[in-house]
C-alpha positions in Angstrom: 63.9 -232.7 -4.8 65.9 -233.9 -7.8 69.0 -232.2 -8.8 68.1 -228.6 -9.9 71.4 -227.9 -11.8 72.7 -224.8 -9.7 69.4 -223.3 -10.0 67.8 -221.3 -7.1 68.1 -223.0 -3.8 65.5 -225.9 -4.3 63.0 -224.5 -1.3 62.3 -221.2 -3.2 61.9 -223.1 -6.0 60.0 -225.8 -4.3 58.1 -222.6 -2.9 57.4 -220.8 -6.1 55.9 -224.1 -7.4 53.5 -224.7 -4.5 51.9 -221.1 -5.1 51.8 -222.0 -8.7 49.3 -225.1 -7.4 51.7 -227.3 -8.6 51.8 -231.0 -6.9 55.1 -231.9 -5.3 56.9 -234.7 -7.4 60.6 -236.2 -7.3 62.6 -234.0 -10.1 65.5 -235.1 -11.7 65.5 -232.4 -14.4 64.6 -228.7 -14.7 64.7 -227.6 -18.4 64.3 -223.6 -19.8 64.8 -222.2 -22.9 67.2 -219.9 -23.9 64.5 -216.8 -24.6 63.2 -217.7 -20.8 66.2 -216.2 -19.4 66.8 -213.1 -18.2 70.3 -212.0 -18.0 70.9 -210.1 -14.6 67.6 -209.6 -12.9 66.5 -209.2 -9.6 66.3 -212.7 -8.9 69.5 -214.2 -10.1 68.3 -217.9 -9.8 71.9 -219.4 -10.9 75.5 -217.5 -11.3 77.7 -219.1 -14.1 81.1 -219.1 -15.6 80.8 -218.5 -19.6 82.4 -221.2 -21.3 81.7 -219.5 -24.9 79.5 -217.1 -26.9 77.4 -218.3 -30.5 77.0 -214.5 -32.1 74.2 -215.4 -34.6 73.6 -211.5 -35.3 70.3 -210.2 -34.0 71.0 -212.6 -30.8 73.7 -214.0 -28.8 73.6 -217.3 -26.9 75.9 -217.7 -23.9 76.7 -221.3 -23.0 77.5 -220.8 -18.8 78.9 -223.8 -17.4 78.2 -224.2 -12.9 81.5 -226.5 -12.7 80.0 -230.1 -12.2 79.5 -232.4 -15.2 76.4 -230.8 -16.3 75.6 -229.6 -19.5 75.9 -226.2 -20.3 72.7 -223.3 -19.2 72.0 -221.8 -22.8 70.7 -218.3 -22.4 69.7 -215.3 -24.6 71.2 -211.9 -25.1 70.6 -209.3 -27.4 72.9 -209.7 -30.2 75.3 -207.0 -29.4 76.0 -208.1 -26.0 79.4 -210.1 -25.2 81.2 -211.7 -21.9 84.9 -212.7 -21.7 85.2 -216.7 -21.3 84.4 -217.6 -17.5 83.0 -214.3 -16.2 80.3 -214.7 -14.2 77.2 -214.4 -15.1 74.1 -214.2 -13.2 70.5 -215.4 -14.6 67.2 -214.9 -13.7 64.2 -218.0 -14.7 60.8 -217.3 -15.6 59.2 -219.7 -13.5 56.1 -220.2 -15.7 58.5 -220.8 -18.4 60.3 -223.7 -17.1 60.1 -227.4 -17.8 59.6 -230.4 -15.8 61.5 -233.7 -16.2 61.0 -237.1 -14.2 63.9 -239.6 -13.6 63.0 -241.3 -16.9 63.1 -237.9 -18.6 59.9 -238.0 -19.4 57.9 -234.4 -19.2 55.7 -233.3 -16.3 52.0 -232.2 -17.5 52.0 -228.2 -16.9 50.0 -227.7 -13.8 50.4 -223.9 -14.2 48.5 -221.7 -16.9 50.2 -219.9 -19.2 48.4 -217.4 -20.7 51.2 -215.0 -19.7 52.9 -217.0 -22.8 50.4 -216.7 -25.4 50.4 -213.6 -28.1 47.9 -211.3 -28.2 45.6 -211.7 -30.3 45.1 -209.1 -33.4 41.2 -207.7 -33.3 
């Protein structure tokens, strides 16, 4: 596998996306969004150093930094939440939530469904 930017050890990963029916492929890029994070969890997919906080009221946005010459993990908190700069920070993925990238950073098709994503719909 690609590099997975200090996320779980790639054979979980690799794992998780097998039972998802994904096909293997080369990765060079995993992406998330900040409101697929979980802060904590059971999991802990990556531990981080905050570099600094964006406190934008209702949220807060930690920018955790793993050391190499990667950019920043963006992840959300709830607004009242804070870190001191480089505490460590543990976050958990939602797998169906995360992003695919090839070499060229070009985006995989989604080979998992995502219902799980959608919001319910009013009757």
């Amino acid at each position: 596998m690609g590099q997975l930017y200090g996320f779980a050890p790639a054979r979980r990963l690799k794992r998780q996306l097998m039972q998802a029916h994904c096909k293997p492929v080369w990765m060079s890029t995993v992406g998330v969004r900040p409101q697929h994070t979980e802060l904590g969890g059971v999991s802990r997919d990556t531990v981080r150093d905050l570099q600094w906080q964006e406190r934008l009221g209702e949220s807060t946005f930690p920018y955790l930094d793993d050391g190499a010459s990667l950019p920043p993990l963006v992840a959300k908190a709830p607004g009242h939440a804070h870190a001191t700069p480089e505490q460590r920070i543990a976050v958990t993925l939602t797998l169906r939530a995360l992003h695919l990238f090839d070499s060229q950073g070009t985006a995989l098709t989604r080979r998992v469904p995502d219902q799980d994503l959608l919001l319910p719909v009013a009757a």
